[in-house]
PyMOL Python script that loads the backbone (N, CA, C, O; Angstrom):
from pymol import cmd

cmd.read_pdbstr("""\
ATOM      1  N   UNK A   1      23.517 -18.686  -0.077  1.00  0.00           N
ATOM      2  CA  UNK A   1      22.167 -19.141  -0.295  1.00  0.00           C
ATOM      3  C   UNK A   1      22.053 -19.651  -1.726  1.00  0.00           C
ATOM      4  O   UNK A   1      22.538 -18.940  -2.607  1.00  0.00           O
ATOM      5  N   UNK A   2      21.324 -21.083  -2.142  1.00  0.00           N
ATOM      6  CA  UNK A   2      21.214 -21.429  -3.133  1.00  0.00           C
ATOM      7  C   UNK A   2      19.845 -21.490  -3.535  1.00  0.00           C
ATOM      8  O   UNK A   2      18.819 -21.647  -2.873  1.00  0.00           O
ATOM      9  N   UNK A   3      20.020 -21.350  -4.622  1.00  0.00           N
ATOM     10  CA  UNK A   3      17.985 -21.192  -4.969  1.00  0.00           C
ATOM     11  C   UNK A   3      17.824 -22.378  -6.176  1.00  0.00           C
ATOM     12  O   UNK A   3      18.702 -22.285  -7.034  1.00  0.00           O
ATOM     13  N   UNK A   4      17.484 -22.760  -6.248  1.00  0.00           N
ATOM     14  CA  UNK A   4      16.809 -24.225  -6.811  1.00  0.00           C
ATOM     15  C   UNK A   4      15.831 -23.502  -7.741  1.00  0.00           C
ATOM     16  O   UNK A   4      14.779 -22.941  -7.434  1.00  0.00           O
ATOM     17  N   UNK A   5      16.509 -23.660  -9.164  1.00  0.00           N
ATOM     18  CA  UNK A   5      15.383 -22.899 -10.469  1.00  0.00           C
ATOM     19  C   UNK A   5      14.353 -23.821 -10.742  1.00  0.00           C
ATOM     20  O   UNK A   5      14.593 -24.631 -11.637  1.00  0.00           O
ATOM     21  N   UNK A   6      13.399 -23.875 -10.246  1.00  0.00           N
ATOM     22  CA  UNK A   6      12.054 -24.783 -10.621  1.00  0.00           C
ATOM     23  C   UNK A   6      11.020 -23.822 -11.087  1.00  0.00           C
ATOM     24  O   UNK A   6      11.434 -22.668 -11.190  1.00  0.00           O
ATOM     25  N   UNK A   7       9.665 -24.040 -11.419  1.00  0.00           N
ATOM     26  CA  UNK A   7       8.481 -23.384 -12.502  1.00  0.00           C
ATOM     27  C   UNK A   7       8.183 -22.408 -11.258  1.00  0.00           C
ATOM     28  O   UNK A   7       8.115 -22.865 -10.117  1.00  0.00           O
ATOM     29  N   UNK A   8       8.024 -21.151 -11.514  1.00  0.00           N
ATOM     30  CA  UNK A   8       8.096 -20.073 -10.838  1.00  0.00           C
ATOM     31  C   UNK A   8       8.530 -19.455  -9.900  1.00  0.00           C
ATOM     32  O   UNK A   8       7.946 -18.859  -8.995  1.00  0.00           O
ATOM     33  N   UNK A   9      10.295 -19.695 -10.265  1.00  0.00           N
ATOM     34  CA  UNK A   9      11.463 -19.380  -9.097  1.00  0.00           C
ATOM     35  C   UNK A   9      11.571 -17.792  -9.248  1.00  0.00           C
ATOM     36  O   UNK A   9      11.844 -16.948  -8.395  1.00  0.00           O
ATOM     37  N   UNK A  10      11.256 -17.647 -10.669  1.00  0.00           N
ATOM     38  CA  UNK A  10      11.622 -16.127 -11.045  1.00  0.00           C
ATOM     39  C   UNK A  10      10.961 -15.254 -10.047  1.00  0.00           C
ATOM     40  O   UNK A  10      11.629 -14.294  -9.663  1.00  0.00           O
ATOM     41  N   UNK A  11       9.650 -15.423  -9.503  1.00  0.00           N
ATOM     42  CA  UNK A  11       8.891 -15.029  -8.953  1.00  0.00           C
ATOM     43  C   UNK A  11       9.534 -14.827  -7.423  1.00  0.00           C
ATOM     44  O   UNK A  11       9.431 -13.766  -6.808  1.00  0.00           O
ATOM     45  N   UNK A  12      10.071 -15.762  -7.015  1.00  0.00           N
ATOM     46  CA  UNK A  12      10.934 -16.190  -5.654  1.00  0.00           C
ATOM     47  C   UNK A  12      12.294 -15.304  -5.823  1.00  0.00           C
ATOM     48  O   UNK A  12      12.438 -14.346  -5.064  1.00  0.00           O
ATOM     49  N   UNK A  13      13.097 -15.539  -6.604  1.00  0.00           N
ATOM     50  CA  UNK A  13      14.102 -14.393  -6.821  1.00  0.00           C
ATOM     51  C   UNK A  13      13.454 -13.247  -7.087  1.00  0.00           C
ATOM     52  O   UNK A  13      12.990 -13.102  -5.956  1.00  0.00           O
ATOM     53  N   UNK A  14      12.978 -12.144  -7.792  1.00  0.00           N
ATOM     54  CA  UNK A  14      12.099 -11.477  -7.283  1.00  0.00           C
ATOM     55  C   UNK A  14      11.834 -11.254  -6.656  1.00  0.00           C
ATOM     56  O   UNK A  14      12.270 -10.114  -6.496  1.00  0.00           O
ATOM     57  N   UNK A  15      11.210 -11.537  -5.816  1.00  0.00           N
ATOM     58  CA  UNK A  15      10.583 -11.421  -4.156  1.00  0.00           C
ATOM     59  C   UNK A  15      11.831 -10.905  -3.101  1.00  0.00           C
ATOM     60  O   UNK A  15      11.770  -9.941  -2.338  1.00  0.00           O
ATOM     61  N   UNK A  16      13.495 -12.265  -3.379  1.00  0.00           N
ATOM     62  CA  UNK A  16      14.076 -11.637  -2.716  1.00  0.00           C
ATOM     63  C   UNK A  16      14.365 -10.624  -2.713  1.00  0.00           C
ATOM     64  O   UNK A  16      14.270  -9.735  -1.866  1.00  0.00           O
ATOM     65  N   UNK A  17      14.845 -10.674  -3.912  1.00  0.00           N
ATOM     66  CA  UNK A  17      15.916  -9.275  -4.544  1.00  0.00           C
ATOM     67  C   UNK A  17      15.366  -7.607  -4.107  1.00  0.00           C
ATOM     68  O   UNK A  17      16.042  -6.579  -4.071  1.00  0.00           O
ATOM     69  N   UNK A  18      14.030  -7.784  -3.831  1.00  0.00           N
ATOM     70  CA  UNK A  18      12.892  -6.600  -3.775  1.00  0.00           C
ATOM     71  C   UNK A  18      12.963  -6.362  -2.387  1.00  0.00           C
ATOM     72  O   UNK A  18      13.260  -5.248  -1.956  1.00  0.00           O
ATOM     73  N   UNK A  19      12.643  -7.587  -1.453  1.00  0.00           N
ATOM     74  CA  UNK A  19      12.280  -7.304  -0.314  1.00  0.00           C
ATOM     75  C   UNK A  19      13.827  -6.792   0.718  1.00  0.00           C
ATOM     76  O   UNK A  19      15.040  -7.000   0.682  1.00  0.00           O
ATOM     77  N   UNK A  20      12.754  -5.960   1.644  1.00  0.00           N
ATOM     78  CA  UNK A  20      14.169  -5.560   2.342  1.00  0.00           C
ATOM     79  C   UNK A  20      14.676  -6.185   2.993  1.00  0.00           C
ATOM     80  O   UNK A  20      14.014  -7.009   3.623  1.00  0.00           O
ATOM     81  N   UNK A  21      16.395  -6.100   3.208  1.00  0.00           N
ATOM     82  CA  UNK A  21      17.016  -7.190   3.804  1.00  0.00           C
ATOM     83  C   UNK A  21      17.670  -6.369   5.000  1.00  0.00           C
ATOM     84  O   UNK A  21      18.006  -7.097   5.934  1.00  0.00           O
ATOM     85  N   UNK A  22      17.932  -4.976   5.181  1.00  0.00           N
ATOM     86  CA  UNK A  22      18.271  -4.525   5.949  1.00  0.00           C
ATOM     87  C   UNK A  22      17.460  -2.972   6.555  1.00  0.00           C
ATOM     88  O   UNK A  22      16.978  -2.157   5.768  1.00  0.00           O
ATOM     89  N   UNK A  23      17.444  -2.833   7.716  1.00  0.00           N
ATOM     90  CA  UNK A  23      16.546  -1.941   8.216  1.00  0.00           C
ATOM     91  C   UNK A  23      17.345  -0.685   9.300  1.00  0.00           C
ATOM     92  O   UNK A  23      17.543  -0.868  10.501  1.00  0.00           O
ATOM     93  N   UNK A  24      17.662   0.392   8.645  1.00  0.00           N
ATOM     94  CA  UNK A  24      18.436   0.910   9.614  1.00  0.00           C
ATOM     95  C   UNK A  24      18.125   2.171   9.938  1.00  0.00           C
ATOM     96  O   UNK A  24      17.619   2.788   9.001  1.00  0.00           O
ATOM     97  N   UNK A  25      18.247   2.764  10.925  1.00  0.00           N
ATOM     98  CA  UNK A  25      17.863   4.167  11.623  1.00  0.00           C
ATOM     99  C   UNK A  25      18.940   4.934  10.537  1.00  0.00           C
ATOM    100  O   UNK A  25      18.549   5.160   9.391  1.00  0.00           O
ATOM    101  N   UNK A  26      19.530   5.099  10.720  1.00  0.00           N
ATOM    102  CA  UNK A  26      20.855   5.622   9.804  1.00  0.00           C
ATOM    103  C   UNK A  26      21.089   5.163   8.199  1.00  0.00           C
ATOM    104  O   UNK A  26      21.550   6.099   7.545  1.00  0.00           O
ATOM    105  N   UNK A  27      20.898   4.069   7.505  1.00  0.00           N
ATOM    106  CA  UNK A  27      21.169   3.880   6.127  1.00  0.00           C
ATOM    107  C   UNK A  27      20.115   3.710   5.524  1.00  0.00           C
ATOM    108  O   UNK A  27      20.147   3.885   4.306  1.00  0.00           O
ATOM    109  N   UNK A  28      18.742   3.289   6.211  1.00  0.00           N
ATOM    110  CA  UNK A  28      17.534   3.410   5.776  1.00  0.00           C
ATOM    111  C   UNK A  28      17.071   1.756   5.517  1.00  0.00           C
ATOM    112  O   UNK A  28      17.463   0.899   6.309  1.00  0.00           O
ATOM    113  N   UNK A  29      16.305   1.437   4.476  1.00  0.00           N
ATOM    114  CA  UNK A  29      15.885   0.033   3.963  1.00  0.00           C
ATOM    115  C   UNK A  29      16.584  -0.021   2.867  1.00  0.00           C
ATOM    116  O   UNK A  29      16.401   0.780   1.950  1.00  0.00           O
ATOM    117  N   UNK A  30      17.340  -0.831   2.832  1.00  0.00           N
ATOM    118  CA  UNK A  30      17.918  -1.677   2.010  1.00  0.00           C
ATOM    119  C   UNK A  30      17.840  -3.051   1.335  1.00  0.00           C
ATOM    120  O   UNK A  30      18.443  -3.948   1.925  1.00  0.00           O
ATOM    121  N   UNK A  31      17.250  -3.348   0.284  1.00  0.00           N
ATOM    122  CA  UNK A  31      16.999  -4.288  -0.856  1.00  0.00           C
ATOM    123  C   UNK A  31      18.005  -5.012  -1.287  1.00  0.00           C
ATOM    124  O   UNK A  31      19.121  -4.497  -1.343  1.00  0.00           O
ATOM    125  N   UNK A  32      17.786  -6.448  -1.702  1.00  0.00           N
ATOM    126  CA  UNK A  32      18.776  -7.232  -1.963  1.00  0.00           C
ATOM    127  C   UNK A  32      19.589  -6.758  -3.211  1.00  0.00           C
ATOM    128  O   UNK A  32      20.674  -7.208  -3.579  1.00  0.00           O
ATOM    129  N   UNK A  33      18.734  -5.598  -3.886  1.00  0.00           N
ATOM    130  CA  UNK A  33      19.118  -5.478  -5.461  1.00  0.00           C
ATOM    131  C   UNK A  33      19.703  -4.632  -4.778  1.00  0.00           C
ATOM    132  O   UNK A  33      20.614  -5.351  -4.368  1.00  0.00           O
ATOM    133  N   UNK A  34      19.946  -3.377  -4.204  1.00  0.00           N
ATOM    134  CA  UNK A  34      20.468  -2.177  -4.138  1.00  0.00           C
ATOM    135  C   UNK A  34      21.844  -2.827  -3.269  1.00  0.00           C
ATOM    136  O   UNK A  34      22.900  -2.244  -3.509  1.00  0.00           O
ATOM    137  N   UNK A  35      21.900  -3.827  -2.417  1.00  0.00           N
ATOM    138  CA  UNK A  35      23.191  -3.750  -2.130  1.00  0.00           C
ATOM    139  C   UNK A  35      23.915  -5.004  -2.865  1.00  0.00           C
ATOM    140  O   UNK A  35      24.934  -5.319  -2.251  1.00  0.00           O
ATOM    141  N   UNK A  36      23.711  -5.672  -3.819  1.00  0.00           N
ATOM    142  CA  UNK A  36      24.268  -5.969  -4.516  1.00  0.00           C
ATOM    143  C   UNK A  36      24.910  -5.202  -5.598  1.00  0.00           C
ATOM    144  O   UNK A  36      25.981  -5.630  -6.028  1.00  0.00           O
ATOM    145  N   UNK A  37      24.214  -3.721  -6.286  1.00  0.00           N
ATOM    146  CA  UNK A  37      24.312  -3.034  -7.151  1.00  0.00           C
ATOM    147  C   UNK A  37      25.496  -2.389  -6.176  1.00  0.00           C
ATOM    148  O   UNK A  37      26.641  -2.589  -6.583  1.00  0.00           O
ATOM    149  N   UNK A  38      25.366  -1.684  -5.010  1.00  0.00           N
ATOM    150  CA  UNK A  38      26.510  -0.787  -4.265  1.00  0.00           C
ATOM    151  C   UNK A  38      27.685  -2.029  -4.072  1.00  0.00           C
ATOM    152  O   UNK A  38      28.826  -1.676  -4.370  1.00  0.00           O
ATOM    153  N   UNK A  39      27.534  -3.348  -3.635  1.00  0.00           N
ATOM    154  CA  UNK A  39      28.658  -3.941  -3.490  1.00  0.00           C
ATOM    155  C   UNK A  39      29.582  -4.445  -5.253  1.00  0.00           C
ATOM    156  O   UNK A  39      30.707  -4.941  -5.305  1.00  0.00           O
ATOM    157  N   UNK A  40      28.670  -4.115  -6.506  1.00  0.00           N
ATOM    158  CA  UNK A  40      29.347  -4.273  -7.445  1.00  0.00           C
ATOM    159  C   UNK A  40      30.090  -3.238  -8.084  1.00  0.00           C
ATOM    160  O   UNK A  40      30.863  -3.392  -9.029  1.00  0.00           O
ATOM    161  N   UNK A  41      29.655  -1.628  -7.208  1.00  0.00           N
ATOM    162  CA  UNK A  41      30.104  -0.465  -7.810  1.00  0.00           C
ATOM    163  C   UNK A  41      31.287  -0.414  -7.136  1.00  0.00           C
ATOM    164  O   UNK A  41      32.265   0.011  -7.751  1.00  0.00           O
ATOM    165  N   UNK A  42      31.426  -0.824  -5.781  1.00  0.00           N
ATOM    166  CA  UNK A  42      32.637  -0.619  -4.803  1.00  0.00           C
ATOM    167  C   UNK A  42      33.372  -1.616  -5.262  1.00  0.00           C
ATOM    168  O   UNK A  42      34.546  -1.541  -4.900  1.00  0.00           O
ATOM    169  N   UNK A  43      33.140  -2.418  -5.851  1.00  0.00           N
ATOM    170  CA  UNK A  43      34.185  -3.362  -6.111  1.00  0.00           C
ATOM    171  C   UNK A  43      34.894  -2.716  -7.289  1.00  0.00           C
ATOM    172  O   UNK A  43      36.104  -2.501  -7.211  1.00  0.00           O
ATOM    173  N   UNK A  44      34.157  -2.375  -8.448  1.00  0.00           N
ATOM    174  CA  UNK A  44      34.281  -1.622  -9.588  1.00  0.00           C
ATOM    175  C   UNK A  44      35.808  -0.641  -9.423  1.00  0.00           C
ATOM    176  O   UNK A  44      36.874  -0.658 -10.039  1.00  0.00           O
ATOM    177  N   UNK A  45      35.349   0.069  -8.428  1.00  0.00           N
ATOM    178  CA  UNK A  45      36.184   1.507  -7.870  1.00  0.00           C
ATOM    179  C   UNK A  45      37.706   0.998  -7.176  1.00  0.00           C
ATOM    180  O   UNK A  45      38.751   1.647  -7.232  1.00  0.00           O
ATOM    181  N   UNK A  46      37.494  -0.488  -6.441  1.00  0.00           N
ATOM    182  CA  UNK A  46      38.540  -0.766  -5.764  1.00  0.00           C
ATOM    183  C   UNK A  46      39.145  -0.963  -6.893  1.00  0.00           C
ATOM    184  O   UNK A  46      40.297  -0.552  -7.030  1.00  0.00           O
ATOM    185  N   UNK A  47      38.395  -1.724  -8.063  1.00  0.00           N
ATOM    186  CA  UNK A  47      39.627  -2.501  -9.131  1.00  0.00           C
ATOM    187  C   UNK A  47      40.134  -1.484 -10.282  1.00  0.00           C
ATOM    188  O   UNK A  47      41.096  -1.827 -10.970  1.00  0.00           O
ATOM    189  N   UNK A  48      39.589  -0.406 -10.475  1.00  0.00           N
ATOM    190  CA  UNK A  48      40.460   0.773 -10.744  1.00  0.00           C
ATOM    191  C   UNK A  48      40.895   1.430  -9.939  1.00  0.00           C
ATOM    192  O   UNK A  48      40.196   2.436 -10.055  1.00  0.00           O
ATOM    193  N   UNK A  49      41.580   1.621  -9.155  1.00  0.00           N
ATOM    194  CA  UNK A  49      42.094   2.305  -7.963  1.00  0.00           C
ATOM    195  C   UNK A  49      43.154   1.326  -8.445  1.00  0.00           C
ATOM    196  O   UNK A  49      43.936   1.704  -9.317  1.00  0.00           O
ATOM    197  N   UNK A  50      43.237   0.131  -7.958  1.00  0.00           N
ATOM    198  CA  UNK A  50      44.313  -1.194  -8.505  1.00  0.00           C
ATOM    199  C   UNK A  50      44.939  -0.889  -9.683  1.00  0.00           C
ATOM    200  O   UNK A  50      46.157  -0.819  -9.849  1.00  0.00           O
ATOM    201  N   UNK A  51      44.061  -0.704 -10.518  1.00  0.00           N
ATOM    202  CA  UNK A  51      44.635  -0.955 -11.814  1.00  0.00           C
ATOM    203  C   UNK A  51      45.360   0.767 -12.312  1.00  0.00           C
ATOM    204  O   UNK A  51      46.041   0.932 -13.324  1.00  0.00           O
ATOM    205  N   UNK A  52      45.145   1.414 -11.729  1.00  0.00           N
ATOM    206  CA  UNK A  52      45.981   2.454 -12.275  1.00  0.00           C
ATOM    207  C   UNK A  52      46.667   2.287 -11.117  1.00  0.00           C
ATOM    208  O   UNK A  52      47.788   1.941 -11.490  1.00  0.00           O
ATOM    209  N   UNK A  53      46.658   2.325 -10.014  1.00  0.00           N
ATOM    210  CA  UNK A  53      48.301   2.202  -9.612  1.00  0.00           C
ATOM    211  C   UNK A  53      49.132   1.583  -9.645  1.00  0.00           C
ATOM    212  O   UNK A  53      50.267   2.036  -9.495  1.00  0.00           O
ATOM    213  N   UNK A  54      48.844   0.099  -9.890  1.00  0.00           N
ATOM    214  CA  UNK A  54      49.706  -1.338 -10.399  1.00  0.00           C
ATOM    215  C   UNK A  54      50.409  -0.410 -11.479  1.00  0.00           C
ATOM    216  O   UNK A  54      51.640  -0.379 -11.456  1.00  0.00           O
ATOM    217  N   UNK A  55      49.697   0.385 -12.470  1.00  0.00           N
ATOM    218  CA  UNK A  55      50.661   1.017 -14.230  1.00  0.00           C
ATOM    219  C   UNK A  55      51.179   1.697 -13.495  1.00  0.00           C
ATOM    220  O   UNK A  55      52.384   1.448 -13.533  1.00  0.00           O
ATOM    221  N   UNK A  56      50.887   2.696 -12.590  1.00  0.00           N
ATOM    222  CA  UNK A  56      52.139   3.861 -12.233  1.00  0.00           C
ATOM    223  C   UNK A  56      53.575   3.158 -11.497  1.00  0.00           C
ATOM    224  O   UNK A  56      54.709   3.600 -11.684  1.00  0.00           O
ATOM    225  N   UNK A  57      53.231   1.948 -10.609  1.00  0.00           N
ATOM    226  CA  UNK A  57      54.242   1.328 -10.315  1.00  0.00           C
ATOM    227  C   UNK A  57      55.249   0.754 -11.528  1.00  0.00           C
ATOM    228  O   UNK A  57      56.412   0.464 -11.248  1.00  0.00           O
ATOM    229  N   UNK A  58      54.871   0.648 -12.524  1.00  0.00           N
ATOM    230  CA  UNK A  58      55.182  -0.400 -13.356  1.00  0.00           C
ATOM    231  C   UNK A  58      55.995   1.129 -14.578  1.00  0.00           C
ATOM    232  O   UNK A  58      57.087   1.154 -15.146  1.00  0.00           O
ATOM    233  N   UNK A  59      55.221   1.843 -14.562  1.00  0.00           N
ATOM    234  CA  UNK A  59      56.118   2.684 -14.780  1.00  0.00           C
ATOM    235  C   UNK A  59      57.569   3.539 -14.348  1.00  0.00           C
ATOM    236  O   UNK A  59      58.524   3.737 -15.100  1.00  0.00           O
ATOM    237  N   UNK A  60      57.442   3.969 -12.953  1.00  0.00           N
ATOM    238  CA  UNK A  60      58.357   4.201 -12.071  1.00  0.00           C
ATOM    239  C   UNK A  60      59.545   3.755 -12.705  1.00  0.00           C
ATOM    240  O   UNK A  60      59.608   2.696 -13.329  1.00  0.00           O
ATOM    241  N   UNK A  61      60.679   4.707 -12.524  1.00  0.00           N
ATOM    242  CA  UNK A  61      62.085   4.682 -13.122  1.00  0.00           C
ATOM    243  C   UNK A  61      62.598   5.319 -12.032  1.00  0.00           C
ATOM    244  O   UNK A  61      61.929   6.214 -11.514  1.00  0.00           O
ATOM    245  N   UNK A  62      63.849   4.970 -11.512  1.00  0.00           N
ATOM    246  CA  UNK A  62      64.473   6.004 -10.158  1.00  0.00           C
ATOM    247  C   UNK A  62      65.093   7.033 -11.233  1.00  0.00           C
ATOM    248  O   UNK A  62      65.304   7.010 -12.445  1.00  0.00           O
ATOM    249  N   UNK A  63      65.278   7.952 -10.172  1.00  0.00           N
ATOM    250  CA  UNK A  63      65.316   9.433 -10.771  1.00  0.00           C
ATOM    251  C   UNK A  63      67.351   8.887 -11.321  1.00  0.00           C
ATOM    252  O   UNK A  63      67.774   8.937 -12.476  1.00  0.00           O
ATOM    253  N   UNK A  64      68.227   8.408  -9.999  1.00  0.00           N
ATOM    254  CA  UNK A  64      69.670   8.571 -10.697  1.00  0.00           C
ATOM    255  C   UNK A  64      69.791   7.556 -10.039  1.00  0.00           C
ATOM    256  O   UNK A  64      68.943   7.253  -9.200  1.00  0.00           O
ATOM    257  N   UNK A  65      70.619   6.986 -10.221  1.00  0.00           N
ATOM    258  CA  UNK A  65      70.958   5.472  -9.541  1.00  0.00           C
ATOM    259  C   UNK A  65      72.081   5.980  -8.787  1.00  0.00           C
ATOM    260  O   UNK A  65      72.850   6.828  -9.238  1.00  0.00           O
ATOM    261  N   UNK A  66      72.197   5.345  -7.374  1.00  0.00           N
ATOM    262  CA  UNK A  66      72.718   5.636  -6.065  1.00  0.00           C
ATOM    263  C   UNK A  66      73.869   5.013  -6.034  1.00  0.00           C
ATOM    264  O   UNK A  66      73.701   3.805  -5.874  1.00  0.00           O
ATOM    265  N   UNK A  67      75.760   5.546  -6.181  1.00  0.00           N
ATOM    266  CA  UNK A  67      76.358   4.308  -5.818  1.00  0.00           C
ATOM    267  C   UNK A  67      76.635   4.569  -4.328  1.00  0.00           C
ATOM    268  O   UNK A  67      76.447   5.578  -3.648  1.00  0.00           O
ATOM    269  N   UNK A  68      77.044   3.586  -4.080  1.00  0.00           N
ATOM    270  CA  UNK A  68      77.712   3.073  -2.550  1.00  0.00           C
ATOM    271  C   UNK A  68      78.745   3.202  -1.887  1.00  0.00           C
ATOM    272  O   UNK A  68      79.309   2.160  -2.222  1.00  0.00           O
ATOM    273  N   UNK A  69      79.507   3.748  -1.115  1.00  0.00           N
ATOM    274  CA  UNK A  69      80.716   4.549  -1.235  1.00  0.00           C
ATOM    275  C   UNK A  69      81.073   3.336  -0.141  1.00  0.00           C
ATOM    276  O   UNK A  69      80.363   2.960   0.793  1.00  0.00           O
ATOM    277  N   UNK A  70      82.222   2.899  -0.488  1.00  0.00           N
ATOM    278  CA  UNK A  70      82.712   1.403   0.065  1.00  0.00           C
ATOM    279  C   UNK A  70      83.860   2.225   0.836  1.00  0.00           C
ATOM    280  O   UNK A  70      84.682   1.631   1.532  1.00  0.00           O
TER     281      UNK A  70
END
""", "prot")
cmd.dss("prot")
cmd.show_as("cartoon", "prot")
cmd.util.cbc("prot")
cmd.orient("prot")
């Protein structure tokens, strides 16, 4: 969705961001702000989750090196 900033859009963003966008027996009402805020925290969490295990990989040393009995 694109929003076109003209003389009192703020008001219009606003409006979305506030009003509910989802309605559920189970997760409740949900606001454009609140699941943007939960989809920026989960993203947050995935990209440390990433980023410390990318270093532990990157650390990793094999314990003895294996030869091959020919």
């Amino acid at each position: 969705m694109v929003l076109i900033l003209l003389k009192g859009s703020r008001n219009v963003i606003f409006t979305y961001l506030s009003s509910p966008l989802i309605v559920n027996q189970y997760i409740g009402v949900l606001s454009g702000a609140q699941i943007i805020a939960s989809s920026l925290f989960i993203v947050l969490l995935v990209w440390t989750f990433y980023v410390r295990v990318a270093n532990d990989f990157k650390k990793m040393t094999p314990n003895k090196s294996f030869e091959l009995s020919s």
